[in-house]
C-alpha positions in Angstrom: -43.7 -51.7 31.3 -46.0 -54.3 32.5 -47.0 -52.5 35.7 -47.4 -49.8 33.3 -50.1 -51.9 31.1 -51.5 -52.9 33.9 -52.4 -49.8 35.0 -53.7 -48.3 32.2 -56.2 -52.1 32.1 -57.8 -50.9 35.2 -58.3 -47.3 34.1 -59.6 -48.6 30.4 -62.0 -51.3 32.8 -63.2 -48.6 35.2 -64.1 -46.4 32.1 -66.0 -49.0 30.4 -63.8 -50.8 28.3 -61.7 -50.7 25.2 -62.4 -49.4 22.3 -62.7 -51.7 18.6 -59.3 -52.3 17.5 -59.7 -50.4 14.7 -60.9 -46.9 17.1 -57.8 -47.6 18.8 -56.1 -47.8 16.1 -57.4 -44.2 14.7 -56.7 -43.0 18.5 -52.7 -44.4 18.0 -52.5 -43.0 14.5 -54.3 -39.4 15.7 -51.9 -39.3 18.7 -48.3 -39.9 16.9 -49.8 -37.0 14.6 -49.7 -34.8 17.5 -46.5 -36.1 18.5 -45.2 -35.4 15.3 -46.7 -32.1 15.4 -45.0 -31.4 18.7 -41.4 -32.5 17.0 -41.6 -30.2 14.4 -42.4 -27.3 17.1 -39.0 -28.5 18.9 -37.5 -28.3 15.7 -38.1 -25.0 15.1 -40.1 -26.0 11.9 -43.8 -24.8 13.1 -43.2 -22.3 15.7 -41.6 -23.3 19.3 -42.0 -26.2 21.1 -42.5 -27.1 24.6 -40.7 -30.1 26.1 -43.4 -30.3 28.7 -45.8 -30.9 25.5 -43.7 -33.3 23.8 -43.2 -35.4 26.8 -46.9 -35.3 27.4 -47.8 -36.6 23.1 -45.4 -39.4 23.8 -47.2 -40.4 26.7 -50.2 -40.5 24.9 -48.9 -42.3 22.3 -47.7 -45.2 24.2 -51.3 -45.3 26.3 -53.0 -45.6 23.2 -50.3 -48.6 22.1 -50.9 -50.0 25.5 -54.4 -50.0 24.9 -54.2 -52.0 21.7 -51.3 -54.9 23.3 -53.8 -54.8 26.1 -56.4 -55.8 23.8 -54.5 -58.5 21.9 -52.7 -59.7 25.4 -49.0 -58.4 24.5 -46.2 -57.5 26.9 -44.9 -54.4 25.9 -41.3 -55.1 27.3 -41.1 -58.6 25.8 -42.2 -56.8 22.6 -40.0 -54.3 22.8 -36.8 -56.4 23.9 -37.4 -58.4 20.6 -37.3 -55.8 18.3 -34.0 -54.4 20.3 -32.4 -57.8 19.2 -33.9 -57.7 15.7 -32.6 -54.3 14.8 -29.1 -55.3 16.5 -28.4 -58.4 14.5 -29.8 -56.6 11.3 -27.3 -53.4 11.9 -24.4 -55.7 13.1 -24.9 -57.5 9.5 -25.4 -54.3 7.9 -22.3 -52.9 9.1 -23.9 -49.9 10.5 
């Protein structure tokens, strides 16, 4: 995932720059609307989806989170990995 933010730095720095966190915040929040919007098409809820589509809103939605860990200087994997071992000693006490 860091090569991954990394790339998408240079893009965002040859375009000019980020965004305020809050615009990328409305970007996130506009993009996992469309993603959403895409899920209920594969479900059958609002028509028929397209798995090229939905591939494509996830994408965006984890460009526009790049752009905001970018901004606040967060690795995405080392994120990530801690919420894997959060959720996994929180189920295994759970029981679930």
């Amino acid at each position: 995932m860091k090569k991954e933010q990394t790339r998408v730095d240079e893009l965002i720095q040859e375009l000019g720059g980020y965004w305020t966190p809050f615009e990328m915040m409305a970007a996130l929040v506009e993009e996992v609307g469309e993603l959403a919007d895409e899920m209920l098409k594969m479900e059958g809820v609002k028509g028929r989806g397209d798995p090229v589509r939905l591939r494509e809103e996830m994408g965006d939605v984890m460009f526009a989170l790049s752009c905001i860990a970018n901004h606040y200087g967060i690795d995405l994997e080392e994120a990530l990995g801690e919420s894997i071992e959060k959720y996994r000693r929180r189920d295994v006490r759970n029981g679930t």
